[in-house]
TIFI-543670 format. One line per field, with one value per residue (C-alpha): residue number from 1; y, z, x. Coordinates in pm, 1 decimal, padded with zeros to 6 digits. Layout:
N
i = (NUM	...)
py = (Y	...)
pz = (Z	...)
px = (X	...)
end
This chain:
498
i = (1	2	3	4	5	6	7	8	9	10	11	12	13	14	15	16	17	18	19	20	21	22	23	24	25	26	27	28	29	30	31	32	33	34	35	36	37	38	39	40	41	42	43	44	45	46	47	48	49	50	51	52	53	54	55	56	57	58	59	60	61	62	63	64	65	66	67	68	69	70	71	72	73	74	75	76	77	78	79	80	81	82	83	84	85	86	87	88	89	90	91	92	93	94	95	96	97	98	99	100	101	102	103	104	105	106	107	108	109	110	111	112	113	114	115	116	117	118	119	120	121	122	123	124	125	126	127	128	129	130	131	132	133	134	135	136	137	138	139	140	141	142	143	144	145	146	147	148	149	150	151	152	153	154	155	156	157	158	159	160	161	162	163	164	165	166	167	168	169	170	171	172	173	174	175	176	177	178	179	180	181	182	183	184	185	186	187	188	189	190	191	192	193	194	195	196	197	198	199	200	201	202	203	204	205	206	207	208	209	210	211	212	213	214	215	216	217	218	219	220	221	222	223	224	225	226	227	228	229	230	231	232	233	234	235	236	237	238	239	240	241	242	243	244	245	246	247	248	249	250	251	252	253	254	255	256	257	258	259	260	261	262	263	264	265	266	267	268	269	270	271	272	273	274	275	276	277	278	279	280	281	282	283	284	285	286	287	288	289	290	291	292	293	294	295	296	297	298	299	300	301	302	303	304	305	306	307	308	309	310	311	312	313	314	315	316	317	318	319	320	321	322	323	324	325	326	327	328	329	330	331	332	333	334	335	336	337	338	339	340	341	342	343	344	345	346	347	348	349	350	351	352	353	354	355	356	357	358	359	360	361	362	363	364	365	366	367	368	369	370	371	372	373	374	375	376	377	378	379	380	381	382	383	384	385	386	387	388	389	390	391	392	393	394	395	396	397	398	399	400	401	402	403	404	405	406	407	408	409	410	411	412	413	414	415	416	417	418	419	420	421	422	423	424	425	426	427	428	429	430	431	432	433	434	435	436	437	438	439	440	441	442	443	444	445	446	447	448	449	450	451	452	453	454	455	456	457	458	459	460	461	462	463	464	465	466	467	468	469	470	471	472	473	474	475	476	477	478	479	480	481	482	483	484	485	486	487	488	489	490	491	492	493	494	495	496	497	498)
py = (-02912.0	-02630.6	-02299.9	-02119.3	-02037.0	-02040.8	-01694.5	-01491.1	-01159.2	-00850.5	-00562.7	-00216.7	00036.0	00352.6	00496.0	00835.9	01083.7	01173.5	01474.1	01679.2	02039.1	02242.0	02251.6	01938.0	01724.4	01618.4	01513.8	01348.7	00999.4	00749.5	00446.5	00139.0	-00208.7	-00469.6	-00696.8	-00993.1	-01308.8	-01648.9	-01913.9	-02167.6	-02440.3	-02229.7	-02073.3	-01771.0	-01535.2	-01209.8	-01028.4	-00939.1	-00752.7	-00558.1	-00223.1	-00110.8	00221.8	00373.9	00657.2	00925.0	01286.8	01459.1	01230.1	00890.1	00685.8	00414.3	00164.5	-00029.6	-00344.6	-00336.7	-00003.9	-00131.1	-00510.0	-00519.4	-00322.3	-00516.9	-00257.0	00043.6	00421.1	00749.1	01040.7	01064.3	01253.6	01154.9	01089.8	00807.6	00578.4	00284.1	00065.8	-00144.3	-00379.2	-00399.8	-00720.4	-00882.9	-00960.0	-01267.3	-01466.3	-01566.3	-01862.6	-01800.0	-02154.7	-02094.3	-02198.5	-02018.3	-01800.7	-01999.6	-01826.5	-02021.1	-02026.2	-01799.6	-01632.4	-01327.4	-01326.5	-00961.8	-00706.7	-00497.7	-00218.5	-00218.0	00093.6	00194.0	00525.0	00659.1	00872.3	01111.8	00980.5	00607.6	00283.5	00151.8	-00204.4	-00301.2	-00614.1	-00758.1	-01146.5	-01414.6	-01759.7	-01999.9	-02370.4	-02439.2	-02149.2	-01887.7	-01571.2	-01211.2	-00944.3	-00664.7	-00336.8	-00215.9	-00009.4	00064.1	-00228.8	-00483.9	-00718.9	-01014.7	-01256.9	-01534.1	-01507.9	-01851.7	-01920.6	-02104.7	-02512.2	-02677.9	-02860.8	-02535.1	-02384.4	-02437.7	-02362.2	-02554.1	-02787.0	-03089.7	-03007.3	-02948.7	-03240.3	-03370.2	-03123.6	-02890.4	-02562.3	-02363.6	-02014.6	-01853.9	-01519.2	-01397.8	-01639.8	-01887.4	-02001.7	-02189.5	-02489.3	-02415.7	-02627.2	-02374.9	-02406.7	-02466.3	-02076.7	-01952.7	-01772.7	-01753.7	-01472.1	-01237.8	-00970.2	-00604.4	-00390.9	-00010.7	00301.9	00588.4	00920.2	01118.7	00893.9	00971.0	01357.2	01409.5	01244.2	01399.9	01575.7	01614.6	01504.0	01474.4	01182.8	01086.0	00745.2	00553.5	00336.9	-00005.7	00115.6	-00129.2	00169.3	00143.7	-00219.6	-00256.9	00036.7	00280.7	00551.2	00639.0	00688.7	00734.5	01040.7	01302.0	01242.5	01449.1	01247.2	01321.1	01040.1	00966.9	00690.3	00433.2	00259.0	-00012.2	-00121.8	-00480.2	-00388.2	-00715.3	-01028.2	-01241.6	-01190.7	-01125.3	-01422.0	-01453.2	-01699.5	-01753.2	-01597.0	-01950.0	-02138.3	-01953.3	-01963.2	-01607.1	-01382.0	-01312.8	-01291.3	-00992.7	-01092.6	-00635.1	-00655.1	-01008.4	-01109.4	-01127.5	-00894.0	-00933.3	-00670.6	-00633.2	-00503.6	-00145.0	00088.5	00479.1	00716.1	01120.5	01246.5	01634.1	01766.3	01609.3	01262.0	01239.9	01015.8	01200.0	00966.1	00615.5	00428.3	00113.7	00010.4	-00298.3	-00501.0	-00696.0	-00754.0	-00697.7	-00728.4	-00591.8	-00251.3	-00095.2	-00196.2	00008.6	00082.3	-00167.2	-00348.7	-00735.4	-00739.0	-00876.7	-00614.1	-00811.6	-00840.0	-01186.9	-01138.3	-01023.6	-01044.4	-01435.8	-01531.9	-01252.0	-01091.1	-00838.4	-00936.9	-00800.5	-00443.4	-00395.9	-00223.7	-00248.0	00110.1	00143.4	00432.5	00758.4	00703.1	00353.1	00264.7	00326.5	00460.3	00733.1	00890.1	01010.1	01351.7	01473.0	01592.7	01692.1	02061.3	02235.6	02255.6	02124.6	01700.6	01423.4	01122.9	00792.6	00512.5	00195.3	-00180.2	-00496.3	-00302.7	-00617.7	-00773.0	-01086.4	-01087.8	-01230.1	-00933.9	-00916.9	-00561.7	-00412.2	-00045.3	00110.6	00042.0	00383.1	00691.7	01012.8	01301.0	01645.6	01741.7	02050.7	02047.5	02345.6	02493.2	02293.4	02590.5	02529.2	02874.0	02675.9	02384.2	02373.6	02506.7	02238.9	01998.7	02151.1	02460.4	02341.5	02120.6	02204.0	02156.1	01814.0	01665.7	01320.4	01007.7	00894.7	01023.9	01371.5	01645.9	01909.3	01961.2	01772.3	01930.8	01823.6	01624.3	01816.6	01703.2	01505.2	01783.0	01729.3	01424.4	01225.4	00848.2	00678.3	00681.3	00342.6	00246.7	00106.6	00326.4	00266.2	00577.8	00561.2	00678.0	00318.7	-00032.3	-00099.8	00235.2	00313.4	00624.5	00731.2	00804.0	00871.7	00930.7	00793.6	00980.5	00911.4	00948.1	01100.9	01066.0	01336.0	01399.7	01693.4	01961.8	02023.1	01892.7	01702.9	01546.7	01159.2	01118.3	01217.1	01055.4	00813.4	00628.6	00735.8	00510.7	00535.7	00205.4	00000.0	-00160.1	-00020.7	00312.0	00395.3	00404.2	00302.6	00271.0	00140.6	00347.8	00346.0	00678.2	00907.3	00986.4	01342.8	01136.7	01379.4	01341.7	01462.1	01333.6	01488.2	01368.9	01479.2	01292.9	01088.2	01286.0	01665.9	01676.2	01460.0	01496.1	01285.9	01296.5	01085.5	01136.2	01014.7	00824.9	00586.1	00242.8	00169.9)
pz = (-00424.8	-00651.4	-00536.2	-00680.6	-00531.4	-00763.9	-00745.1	-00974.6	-01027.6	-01065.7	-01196.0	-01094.0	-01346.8	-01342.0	-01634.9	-01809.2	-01893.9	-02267.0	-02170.4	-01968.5	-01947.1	-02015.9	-01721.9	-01571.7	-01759.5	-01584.2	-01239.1	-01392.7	-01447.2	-01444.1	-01242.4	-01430.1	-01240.8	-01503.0	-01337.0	-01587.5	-01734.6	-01814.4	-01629.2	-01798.6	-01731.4	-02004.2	-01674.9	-01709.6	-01350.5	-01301.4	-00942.1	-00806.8	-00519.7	-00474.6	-00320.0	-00369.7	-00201.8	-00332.4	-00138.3	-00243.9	-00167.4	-00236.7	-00312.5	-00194.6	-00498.6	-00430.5	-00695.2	-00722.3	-00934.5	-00926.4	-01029.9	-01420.9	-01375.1	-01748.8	-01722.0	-01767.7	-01588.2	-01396.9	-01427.3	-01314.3	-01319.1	-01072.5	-00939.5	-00869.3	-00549.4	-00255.9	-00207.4	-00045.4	-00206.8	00066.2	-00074.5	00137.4	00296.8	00060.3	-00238.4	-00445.3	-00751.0	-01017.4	-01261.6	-01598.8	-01841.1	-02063.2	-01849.6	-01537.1	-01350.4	-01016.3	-00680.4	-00601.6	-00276.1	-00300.3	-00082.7	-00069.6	-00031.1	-00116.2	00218.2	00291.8	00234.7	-00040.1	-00073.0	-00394.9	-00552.3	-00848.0	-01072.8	-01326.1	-01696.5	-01558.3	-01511.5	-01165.9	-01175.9	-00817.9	-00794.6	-00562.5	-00543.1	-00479.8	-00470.6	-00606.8	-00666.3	-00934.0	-01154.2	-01212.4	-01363.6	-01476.2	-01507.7	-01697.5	-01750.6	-02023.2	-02033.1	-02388.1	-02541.4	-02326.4	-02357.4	-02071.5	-02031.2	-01827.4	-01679.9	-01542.3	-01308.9	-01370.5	-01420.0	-01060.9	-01230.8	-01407.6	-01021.4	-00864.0	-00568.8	-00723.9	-01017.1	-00819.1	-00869.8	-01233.4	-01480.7	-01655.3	-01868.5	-01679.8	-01457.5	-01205.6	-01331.1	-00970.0	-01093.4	-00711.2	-00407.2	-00670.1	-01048.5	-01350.5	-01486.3	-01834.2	-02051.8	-02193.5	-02483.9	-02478.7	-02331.8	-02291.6	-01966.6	-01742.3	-01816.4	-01483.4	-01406.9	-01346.5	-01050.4	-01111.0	-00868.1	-01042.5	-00919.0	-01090.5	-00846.7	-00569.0	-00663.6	-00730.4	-00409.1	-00144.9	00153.0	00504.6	00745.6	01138.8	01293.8	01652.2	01714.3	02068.1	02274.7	02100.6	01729.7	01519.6	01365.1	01667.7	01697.4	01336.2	01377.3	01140.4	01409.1	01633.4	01975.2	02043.9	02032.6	01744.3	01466.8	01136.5	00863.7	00537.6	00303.6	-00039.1	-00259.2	-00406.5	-00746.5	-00818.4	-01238.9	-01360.2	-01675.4	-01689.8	-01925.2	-01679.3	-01378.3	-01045.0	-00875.1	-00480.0	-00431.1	-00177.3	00160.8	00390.4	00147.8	00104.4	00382.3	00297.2	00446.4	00839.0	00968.0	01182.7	01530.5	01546.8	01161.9	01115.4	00806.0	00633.6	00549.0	00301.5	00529.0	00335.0	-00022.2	00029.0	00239.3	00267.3	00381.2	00408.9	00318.9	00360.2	00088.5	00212.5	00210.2	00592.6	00670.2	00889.0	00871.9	00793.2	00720.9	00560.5	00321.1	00528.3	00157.4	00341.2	-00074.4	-00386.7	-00708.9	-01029.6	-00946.3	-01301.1	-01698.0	-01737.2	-02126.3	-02226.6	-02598.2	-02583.2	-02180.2	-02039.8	-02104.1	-01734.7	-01415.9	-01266.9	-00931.8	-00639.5	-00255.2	-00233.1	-00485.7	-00528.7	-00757.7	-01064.5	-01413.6	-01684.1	-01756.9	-01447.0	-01161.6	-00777.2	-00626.1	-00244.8	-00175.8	00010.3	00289.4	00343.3	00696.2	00708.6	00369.4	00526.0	00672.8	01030.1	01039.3	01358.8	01488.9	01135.9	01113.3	00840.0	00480.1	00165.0	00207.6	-00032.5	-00040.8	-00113.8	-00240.1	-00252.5	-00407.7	-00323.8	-00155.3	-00051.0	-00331.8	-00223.9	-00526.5	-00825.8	-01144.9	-01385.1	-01321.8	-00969.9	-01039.7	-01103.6	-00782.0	-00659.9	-00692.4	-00517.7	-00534.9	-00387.0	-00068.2	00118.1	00482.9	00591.6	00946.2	01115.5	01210.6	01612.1	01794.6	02056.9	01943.3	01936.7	02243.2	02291.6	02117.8	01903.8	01788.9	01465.0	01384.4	01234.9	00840.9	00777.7	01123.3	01110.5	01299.2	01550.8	01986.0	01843.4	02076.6	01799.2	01506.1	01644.5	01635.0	01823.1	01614.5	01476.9	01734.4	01985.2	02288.3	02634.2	02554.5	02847.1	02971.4	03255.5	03518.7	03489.0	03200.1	02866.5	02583.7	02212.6	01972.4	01634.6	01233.8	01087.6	01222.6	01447.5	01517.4	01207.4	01155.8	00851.3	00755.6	00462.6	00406.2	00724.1	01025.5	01402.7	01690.2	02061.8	02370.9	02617.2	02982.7	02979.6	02696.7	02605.9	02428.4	02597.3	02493.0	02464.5	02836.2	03010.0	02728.8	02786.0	02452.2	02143.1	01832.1	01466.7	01219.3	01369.4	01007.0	00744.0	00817.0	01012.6	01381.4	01665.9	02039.5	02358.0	02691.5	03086.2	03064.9	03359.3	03693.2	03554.0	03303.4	02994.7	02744.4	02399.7	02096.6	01866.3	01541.7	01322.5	00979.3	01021.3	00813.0	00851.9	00447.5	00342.6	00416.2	00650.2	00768.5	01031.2	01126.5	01509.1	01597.5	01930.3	01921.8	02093.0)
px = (00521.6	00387.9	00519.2	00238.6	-00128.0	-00412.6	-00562.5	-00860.5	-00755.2	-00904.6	-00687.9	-00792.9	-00577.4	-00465.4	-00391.4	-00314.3	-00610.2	-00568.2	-00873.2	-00747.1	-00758.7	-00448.5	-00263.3	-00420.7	-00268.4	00046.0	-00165.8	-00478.2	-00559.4	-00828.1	-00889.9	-01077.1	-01216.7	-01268.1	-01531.8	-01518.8	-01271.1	-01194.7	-01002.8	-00790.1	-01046.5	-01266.2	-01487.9	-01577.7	-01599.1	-01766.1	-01721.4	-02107.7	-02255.7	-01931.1	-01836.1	-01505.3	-01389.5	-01079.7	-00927.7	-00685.1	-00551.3	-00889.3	-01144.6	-01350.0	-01515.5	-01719.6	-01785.9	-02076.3	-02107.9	-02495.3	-02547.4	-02544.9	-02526.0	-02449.5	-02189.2	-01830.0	-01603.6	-01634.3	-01433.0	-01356.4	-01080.7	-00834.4	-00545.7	-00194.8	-00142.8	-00153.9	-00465.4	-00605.0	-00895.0	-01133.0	-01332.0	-01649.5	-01793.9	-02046.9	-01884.8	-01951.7	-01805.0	-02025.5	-01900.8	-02066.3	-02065.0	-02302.2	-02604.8	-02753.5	-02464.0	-02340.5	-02212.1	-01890.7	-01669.9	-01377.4	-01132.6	-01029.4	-00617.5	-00524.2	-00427.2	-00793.9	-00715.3	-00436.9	-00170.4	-00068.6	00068.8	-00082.1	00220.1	00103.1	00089.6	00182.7	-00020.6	-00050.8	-00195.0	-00383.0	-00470.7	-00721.5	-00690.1	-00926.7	-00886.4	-01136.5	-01080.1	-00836.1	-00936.5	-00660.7	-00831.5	-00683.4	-00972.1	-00731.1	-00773.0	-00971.6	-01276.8	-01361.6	-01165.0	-01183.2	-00907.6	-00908.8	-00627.6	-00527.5	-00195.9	-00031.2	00232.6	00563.3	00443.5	00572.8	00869.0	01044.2	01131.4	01424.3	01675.7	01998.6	02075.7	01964.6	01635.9	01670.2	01638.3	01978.5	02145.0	02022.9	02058.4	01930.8	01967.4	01861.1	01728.9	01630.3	01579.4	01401.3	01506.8	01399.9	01552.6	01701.3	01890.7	02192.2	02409.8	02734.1	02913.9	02525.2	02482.0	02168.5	01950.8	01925.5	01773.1	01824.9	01713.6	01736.5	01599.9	01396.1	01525.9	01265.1	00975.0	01168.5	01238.4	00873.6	00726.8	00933.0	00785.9	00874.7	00583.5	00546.3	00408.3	00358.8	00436.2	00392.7	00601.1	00445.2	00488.0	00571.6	00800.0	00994.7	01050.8	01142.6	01396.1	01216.3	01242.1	01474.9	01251.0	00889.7	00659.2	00651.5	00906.2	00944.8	01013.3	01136.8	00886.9	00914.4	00870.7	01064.7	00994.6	01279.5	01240.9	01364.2	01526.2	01702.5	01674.1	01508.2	01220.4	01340.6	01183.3	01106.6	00813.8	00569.1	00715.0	00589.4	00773.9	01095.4	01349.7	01483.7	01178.8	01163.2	00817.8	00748.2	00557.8	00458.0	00304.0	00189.4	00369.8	00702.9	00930.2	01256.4	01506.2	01784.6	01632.2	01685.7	01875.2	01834.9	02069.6	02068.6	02433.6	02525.5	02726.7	03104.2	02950.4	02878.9	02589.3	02347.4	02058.3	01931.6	01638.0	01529.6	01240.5	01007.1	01002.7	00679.5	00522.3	00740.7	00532.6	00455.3	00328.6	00369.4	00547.4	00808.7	00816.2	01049.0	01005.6	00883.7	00795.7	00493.8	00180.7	00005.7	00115.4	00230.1	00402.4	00171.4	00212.0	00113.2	00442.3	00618.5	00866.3	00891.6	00932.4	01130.6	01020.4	00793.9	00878.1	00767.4	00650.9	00683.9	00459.1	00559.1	00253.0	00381.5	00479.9	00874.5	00880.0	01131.4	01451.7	01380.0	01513.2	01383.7	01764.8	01895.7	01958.9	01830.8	02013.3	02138.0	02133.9	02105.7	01901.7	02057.4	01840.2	02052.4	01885.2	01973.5	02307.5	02437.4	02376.8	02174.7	01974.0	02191.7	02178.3	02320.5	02431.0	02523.5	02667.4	02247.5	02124.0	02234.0	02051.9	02130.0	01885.9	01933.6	01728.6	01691.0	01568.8	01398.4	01389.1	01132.7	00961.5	00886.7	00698.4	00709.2	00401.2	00055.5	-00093.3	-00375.2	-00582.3	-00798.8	-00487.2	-00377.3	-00083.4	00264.7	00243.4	00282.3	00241.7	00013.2	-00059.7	-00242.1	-00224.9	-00115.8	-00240.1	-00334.6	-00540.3	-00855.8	-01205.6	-01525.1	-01742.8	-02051.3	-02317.9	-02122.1	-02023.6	-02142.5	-02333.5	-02515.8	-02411.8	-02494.0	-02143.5	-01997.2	-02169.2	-01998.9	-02065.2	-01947.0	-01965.3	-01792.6	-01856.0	-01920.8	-01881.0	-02168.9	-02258.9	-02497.1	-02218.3	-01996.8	-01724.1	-01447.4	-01096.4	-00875.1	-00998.6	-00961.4	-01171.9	-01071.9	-01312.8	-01337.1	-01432.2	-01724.1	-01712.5	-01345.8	-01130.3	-00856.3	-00490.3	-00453.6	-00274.2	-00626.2	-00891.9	-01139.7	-01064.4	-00863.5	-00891.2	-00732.8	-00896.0	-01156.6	-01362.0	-01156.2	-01029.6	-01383.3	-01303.7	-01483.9	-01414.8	-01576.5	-01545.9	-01650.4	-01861.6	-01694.9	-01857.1	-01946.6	-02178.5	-02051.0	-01863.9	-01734.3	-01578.9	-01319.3	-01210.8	-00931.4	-00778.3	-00473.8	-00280.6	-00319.5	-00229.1	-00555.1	-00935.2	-01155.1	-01516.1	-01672.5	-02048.7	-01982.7	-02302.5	-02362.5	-02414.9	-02765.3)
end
């Protein structure tokens, strides 16, 4: 059985800005889509009649392929930071062969929206897959030079699990849950690889955060929390290098034994690649948490002489070659130590990889960073006094009860008792909206807290909400809005469905 999927790729980099001002130049980048590239068969693919949004700390770009249909890729300038790209309903492949371009079937088998950290002066491949046929297609980065390549999977009969699967003479040499059948000289060793932690990625992205959370999170039931309701959280983000000789190798997750599917998220996770403890300054473990490795892939190269300059391993068959690392962002669900009962003071993070060493390397004693941490007082006067008082700095999430505001145009609006009503800023409501913002509905002219609401909605299409509710006997009603995260911006143009 071939453990690979065929896939076309389309690489979205983001890559230093050589431009910028004094100053500037440590926190901008720029983000590229290359839109164009050749399969093995000698087809040649271009993505059409695309949107992509990507979303960060201060900005929404929206690339268009049809803006300059002659165009080959699209860029802009960016900050470091977290984002999201969505790539809007729509989209087409085109195979180019020489004759009159021809709209094939193809899938689309990247997450919508996909997460990703952008680190100043680094390169943060995205990838958005599609599959289509047998054709397996890279679109690299590569604005002004483009340079396109076509990056192929291990052939079905070089995988393994043990030696019986090998040919004679010889081995498995299990680099990860999978391995590749070598034939070894006489005293030669398997390559492996070798899983390191940054400590300067995890330094640099550390903040403390609040977050509500309810009863059914799926934070709760994978024991990323320790109760429901509002948490503070101390996030940061964890980028785990292969400096070894060899590629970590993992697979396909419904092919490989060693991931557990989560029922609350809807896919697999690998549990036990990284652990995360908070330490005070005699050793004393105050705190715990756990990274939910749900899609470990080539992220980002590394720097390393004589690695692979494209990425290979994405979420479908995953892994991390030599000299790439995988980059769990700091926004990522359960990308944290929940510090809610720690007191305030001098701590220390503890990033441990692979700690019980399930993964074969070929080196065990760098897979421990520690980096120092202080936790401030958390600053409670007592909380916010009502919905629309602002929050604590740093509180986010969705059923918070502060830092809402009514939506420009949407107090005391009329309904019809008993009748359904659907408002929202996108989706079917002919509204808009940007960023990751939420919607509240409200009895009469006030605003109200998420126990007495009507409706209260987070992502509906994308991160544009929308919500159905049974307008109240008073026949009024008002909707508030308010961004996810109280550090990022969000608009959303509430309009009602007809």
């Amino acid at each position: 059985m071939k453990l690979t999927r065929l896939a076309v790729l389309a690489t979205m980099a983001l890559a230093g800005c050589s431009g910028a001002p004094v100053g500037e130049e440590e926190t901008v980048g720029e983000v590229e889509l290359n839109l164009l590239g050749f399969a093995p068969s000698g087809n040649q693919y271009r993505l059409r009649d695309a949107t992509v949004m990507v979303q960060g700390p201060d900005s929404t770009l929206f690339f268009n392929t049809e803006d300059d249909p002659n165009r080959f890729s699209l860029s802009a300038s960016v900050t470091a930071g977290s984002y999201f790209t969505w790539l809007q309903e729509g989209w087409r492949l085109e195979r180019l062969n020489g004759g009159a371009p021809q709209t094939v079937e193809a899938e689309l088998l990247s997450p919508n929206p996909t997460y990703f950290d952008v680190f100043p002066q680094q390169t943060t491949p995205v990838v958005l897959r599609f599959r289509a046929g047998g054709d397996d297609v890279s679109l690299n980065q590569g604005s002004f030079e483009i340079f396109i390549d076509v990056e192929e999977g291990p052939a079905e009969s070089t995988l393994c699990r043990d030696d019986s699967e090998c040919g004679p003479g010889q081995t498995c040499c299990l680099a990860g849950f999978l391995g590749t059948c070598t034939s070894l000289e006489a005293g030669e060793a398997c390559p492996l690889p070798d899983l390191t932690v940054s400590a300067d990625v995890a330094q640099s992205s550390l903040y403390i955060n609040r977050q509500y959370f309810p009863a059914d999170s799926c934070a709760i039931a994978e024991s990323c929390i320790d109760a429901p309701g509002e948490r503070r959280l101390l996030n940061f983000s964890t980028q785990t290098p292969n400096i070894g000789e060899a590629d970590m190798v993992l697979g396909n997750p419904l092919d490989v034994q060693d991931f557990e599917f989560s029922s609350c998220h809807g896919h697999y996770h690998f549990e036990g690649y990284a652990r995360y403890e908070l330490v005070d300054l005699v050793g004393n473990v105050v705190a715990t948490g756990h990274k939910q490795a749900f899609c470990l892939l080539d992220s980002s190269p590394v720097g390393i002489p004589g690695s692979p300059s494209t990425p290979r391993y994405h979420c479908e068959f995953q892994g991390i070659q030599r000299g790439w690392s995988d980059v769990y962002g700091a926004g990522l669900d359960c990308q944290w130590v929940d510090i809610t009962d720690v007191p305030s003071g001098d701590y220390a993070l503890r990033i441990m990889i692979n700690p019980d060493q399930t993964l074969p390397e070929s080196d065990y004693s760098n897979n421990i960073i520690e980096v120092p941490v202080f936790i401030p007082d958390d600053g409670s006067t007592g909380g916010p006094t009502g919905p629309l008082s602002p929050c604590p700095p740093g509180t986010s999430g969705a059923g918070r009860d502060c830092g809402w505001s009514i939506a420009a145009g949407a107090q005391s609006l009329a309904c019809e008792p008993g009748a359904p009503v659907t408002v929202g800023c996108g989706c079917a409501t002919g509204g808009a909206c940007a960023g990751d913002p939420m919607i509240r509905v409200c009895e009469g002219a006030e605003g109200c807290t998420l126990s007495t609401s009507l409706a209260d909605e987070d992502d509906t299409c994308g991160r544009c909400p929308e919500t159905m509710f049974i307008c109240p006997p008073s026949g009024s009603y008002t909707v508030l809005v308010a961004p996810y995260s109280t550090f990022s911006a969000a608009t959303c143009e509430v309009a009602v469905a007809p």
